[in-house]
C-alpha positions in Angstrom: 94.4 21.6 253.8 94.1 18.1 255.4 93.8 14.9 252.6 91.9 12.5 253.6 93.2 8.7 253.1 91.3 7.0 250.9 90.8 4.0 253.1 88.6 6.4 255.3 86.7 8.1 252.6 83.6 6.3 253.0 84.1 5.5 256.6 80.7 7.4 257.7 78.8 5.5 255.3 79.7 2.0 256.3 78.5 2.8 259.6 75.5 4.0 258.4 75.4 0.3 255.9 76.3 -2.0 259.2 73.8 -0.1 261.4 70.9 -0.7 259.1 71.6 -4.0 258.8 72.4 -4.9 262.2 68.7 -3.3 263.3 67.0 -6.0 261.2 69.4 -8.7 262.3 68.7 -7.5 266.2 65.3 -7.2 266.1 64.1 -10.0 264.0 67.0 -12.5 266.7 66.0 -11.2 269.9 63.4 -12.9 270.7 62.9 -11.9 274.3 62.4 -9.2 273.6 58.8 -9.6 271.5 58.3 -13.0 272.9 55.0 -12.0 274.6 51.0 -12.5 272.9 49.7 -8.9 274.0 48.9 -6.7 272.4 47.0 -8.2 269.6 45.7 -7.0 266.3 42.5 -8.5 265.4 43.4 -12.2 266.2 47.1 -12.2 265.8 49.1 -12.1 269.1 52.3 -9.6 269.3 54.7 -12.6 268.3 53.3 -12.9 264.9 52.4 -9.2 263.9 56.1 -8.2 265.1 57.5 -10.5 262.8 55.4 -9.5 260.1 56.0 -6.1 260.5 60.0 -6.9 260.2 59.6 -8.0 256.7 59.1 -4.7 254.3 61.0 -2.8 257.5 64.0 -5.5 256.5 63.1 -5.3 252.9 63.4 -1.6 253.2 66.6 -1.3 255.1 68.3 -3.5 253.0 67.4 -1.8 249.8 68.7 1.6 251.8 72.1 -0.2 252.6 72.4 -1.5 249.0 71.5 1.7 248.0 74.7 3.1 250.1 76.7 0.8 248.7 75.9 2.0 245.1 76.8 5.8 246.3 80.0 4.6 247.8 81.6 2.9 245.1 80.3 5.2 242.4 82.1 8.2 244.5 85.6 5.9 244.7 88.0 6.2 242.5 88.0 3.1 240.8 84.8 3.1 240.1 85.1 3.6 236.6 87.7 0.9 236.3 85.3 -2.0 237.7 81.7 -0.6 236.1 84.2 -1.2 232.7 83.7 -5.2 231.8 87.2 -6.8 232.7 86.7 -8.9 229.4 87.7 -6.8 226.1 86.8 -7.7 222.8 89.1 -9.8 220.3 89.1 -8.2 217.1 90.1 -11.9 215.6 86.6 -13.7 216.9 83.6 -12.6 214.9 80.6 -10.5 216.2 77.1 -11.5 216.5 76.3 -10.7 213.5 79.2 -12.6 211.3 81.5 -9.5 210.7 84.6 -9.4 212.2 85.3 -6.4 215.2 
């Protein structure tokens, strides 16, 4: 049975991250390729509707990346090292609430 390195664990998933986020970058960038006025919806050429229409689709697809980002590094194994705070309690400073750790 074939181990995979853990460098290339989540290598599908990045792909899938860079992909999503490229789209919005592309489309929202390229403007030759919406630079145009027809067709319009009610009074607003295709140049301003497009754009429009890229803001929940970018929303979207970066709360889909984020969302893969979350998946990855939960399924890593270090994940339970850095969801841990890195700054541990000194038993000599007092709590909150005056009594000592």
């Amino acid at each position: 049975m074939a181990v995979t390195p853990p460098g290339r664990r989540h290598t599908a998933t990045w792909i899938v991250i860079a992909v999503l986020l490229a789209a919005s970058i592309v489309g929202t960038l390229w403007v030759p390729f919406y630079n145009r006025t027809t067709p319009t919806i009610g009074s607003f050429p295709f140049f301003y509707w497009y754009q429009l229409l890229w803001i929940p689709a970018v929303a979207i697809l970066s709360w889909l990346a984020y969302l893969l980002t979350k998946t990855t590094r939960s399924g890593s194994p270090g994940a339970a090292a850095a969801a841990t705070s890195p700054i541990t309690a000194d038993p000599d400073i007092p709590a909150a609430d005056g009594e000592v750790g």
